[in-house]
N, C-alpha and C positions, 0 to 999 in steps of 0.2 A: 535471458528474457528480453535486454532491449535489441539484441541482435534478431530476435525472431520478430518484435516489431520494424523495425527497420526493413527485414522482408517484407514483410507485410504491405508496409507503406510502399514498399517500390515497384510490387506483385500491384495494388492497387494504382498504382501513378501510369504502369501501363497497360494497364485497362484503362482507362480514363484516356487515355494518346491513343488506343485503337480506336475508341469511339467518335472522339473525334475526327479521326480520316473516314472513320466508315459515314460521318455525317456528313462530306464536303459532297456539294452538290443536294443533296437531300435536304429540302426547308422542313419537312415534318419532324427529320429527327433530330437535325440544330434547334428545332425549336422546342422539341423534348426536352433536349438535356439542358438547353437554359433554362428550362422550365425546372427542371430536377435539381440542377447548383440554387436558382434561388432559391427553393425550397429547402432544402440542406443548409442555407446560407453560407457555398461556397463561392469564391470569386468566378467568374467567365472566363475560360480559358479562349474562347471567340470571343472578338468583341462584339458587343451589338449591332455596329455600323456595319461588319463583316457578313452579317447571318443575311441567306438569301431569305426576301419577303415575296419574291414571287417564283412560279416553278419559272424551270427550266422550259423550254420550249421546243422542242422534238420534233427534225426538218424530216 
């Protein structure tokens, strides 16, 4: 039983690490998922200061 949690949790931890790289660059979806940890009340895997607050600007 705890070895099948133990999958679980680390099935879960990279999910959570893909989301993050698929967030880099995109302020809508860093500010989802901060939005999604605090409400979960899990820690920030970005920091705040990290998350972009304005888009990208596309020459």
């Amino acid at each position: 039983m705890q070895a099948r949690m133990d999958t679980q949790q680390q099935r879960l931890d990279s999910l959570e690490g893909l989301l993050d790289v698929m967030a880099v660059g995109n302020p809508t979806l860093q500010r989802a998922l901060a939005e999604r940890r605090a409400a979960l009340g899990m820690s920030q895997r970005i920091p705040a200061e990290r998350l972009q607050t304005e888009p990208l600007t596309n020459y």
